[in-house]
C-alpha positions, 0 to 999 in steps of 0.5 A: 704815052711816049715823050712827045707828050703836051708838056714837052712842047712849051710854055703853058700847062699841059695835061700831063709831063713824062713827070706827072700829068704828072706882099710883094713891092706894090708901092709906087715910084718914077719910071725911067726916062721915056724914049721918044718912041714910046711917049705916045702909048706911055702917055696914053697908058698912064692917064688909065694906069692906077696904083697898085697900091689903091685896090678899090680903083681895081675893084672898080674895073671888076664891077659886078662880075662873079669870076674874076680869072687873075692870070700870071706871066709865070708859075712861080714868082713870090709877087704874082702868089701874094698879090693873087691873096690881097687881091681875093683879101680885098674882094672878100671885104669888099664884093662878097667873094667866097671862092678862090679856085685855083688851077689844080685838080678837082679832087686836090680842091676837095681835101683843101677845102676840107681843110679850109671848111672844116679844118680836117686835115694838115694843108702843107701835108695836103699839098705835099701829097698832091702838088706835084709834077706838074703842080709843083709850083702850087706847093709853096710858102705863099699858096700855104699862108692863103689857105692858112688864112682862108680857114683863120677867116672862116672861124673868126668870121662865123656869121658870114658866107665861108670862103671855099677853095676849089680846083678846076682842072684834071690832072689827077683823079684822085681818090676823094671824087671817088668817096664822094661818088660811092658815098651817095652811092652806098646812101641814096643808090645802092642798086647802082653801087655794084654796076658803077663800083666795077667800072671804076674797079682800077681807076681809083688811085691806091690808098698812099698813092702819090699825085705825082707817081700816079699821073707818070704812071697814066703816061706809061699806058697804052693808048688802048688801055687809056681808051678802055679806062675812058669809057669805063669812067664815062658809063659811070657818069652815064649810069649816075645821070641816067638813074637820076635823083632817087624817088621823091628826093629832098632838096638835101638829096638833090645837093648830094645828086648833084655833087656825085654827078660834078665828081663823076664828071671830074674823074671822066674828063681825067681819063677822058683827056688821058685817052687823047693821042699826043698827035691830037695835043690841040684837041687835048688842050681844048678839052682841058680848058673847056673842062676847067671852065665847066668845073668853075661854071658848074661851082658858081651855079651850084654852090654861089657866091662870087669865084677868084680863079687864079691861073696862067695867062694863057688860060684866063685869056681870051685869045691863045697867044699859041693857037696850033697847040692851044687852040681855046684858052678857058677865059673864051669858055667862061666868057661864052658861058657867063658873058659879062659875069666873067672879067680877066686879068692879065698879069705882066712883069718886067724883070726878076726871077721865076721858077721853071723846070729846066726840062721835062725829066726834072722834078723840082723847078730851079730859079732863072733870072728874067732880064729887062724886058729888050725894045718891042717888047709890051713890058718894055713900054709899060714899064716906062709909066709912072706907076711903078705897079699898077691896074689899068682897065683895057676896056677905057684906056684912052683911043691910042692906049688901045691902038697900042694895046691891040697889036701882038708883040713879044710877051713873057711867058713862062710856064712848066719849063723854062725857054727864052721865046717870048709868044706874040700878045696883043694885050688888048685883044686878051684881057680886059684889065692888066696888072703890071710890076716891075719886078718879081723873085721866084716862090718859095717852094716848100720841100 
């Protein structure tokens, strides 16, 4: 794939870049004084706005949904990673929720879950090998006390439902899809394990292989070649499901069917997205975000419980703020597919710090400085209420929030690289709650 890839386009994640693919201040306080302009919406506003620092009024607004999809204005700010963990702590206490799936490859899910499960493995290690590139802004002090924490929860807590880590996208096809698709293969269907073993002969990832490297390494690739990888891993997948279960199977072997299938799937839609030309860049994106909202669909029908999806933005909304290059964001798949059991969250910012890559050549991310959001902007006026962080349900804001709420203005938005535009957003139109602070600092990426 040439340089004119998805990611050096801007903003949100893409599948690939030239390089992969490759608690916070929640207390209130009084906001500054409201100009003349503003005091319409910013008195509408702040009769639905609540605290931050009162999550059962959140939970309230969450209801009964099983995926909540929690966004973020950037992929590295300190307050957006430790509030997605009280949150997920809150629901977990209080709702039920077991899974916090992340937008992160399938097969990275795989081995933190492993860790979080069963304790098998080193996480800071684990996300050393596999956030990188394009998830390097995954690899970091918040998102490792998480999942520290998620495996303290599950031995303390032996008597309830474990929490469960997932990933839902596919940048990289790493190698633990594919033990999981050769493992039942070797128990439950051997007469297919030549067949299948010789069309994913060079897909597998090699033993040491970096996540980084590898996804760099499915860019340098002829289209041809991509192509002809694309289809070797679908006939896999199309073998798998053809066959079905073995015999008379028991439930247990339904399960094991069931998740070598979900692999086989996994390592398809890698190369399957892989195999699409940059000049068919929107049709890419459409597919990866239909992908992950599958992957997450797929894990709350078959494994239960309720799912915490953290992500951008731009993915767990409803509408694209981009539509020429990301025509239909996951949280428009996952609302098709679950309808009301699907609720999204909007998370906005008015000024700090965020981490970004400076360009698509780079391969660590530096800090930038978010100045105070200028007039016209949405942060601009929601930064006027008199919460200083807070939740308010888009779905009930009074008659002139939402009027407010449905017109597109300058949003920030920060994803891979860093750039000044601020896309057009209508708040209202894309989520149905918003979180608000005023102010973040960047993450601590580990090195």
């Amino acid at each position: 794939m040439s340089h004119a890839h998805p990611v050096s386009r801007r903003r949100l994640l893409s599948l690939a870049t030239a390089t992969v693919l490759a608690s916070g201040s929640l207390g209130t306080g009084t906001a500054a004084a409201r100009t003349s302009s503003a005091a319409g919406p910013v008195d509408a506003l702040n009769r639905g706005a609540r605290p931050l620092s009162d999550l059962n009024a959140l939970g309230r607004m969450i209801g009964d949904a099983h995926v909540v999809g929690l966004g973020e204005a950037s992929h590295s700010a300190h307050e957006f990673f430790t509030l997605k963990q009280r949150i997920f702590r809150h629901l977990v206490a209080t709702k039920g929720f077991t899974t916090f799936a992340l937008e992160a490859s399938w097969s990275t899910g795989l081995r933190l879950d492993a860790y979080v499960t069963r304790g098998s493995g080193d996480p800071a290690q684990i996300m050393r090998d596999e956030f990188q590139g394009q998830y390097v802004f995954w690899n970091t002090q918040e998102y490792l006390d998480l999942i520290r924490w998620m495996r303290r929860y599950n031995i303390t807590h032996p008597d309830r439902p474990q929490l469960r880590f997932v990933g839902n996208d596919l940048g990289y096809a790493g190698p633990d899809a594919f033990h999981h698709v050769t493992g039942y293969l070797a128990a439950h269907r051997p007469e297919l394990a030549e067949r299948i073993g010789n069309l994913y002969a060079g897909l597998e990832p090699a033993a040491g292989a970096q996540a980084g490297p590898w996804m760099t390494g499915q860019l340098a690739k002829e289209l041809p070649a991509r192509r002809s990888e694309a289809d070797r891993a679908a006939a896999a997948l199309a073998l798998l499901r053809d066959h079905g279960l073995p015999g008379t199977a028991a439930r247990g072997v339904e399960r094991a069917h069931a998740w070598a299938v979900q692999n086989a799937t996994a390592i398809a839609q890698s190369f399957t997205a892989y195999a699409l030309p940059d000049e068919q860049f929107p049709e890419r994106m459409r597919y990866r975000d239909r992908a992950m909202a599958a992957n997450t669909a797929w894990w709350l029908r078959h494994e239960g419980g309720r799912i915490l999806l953290a992500s951008n933005n731009g993915h767990i909304a409803y509408t694209s703020d981009n539509p020429d290059e990301f025509p239909e964001p996951t949280g428009a798949f996952l609302r098709a597919r679950l309808g009301p059991d699907y609720v999204n969250i909007g998370l906005t910012f008015n000024q700090g710090t965020v981490n970004a890559l400076p360009d698509f050549t780079a391969q660590q991310p530096q800090a930038y400085t978010v100045t105070p959001a200028p007039k016209g902007h949405n942060e601009y006026t929601l930064d006027k209420l008199r919460h200083r962080d807070f939740s308010i349900d888009l779905r009930t804001a009074p008659p002139a929030a939402r009027t407010w709420l449905a017109a597109a203005r300058p949003t920030r938005s920060y994803g891979l690289y860093w750039s000044p535009d601020d896309p057009a957003t209508a708040l209202g139109r894309s989520y149905d709650i918003l979180i608000h602070l005023r102010q973040v600092e960047a993450a601590h990426i580990l090195r």
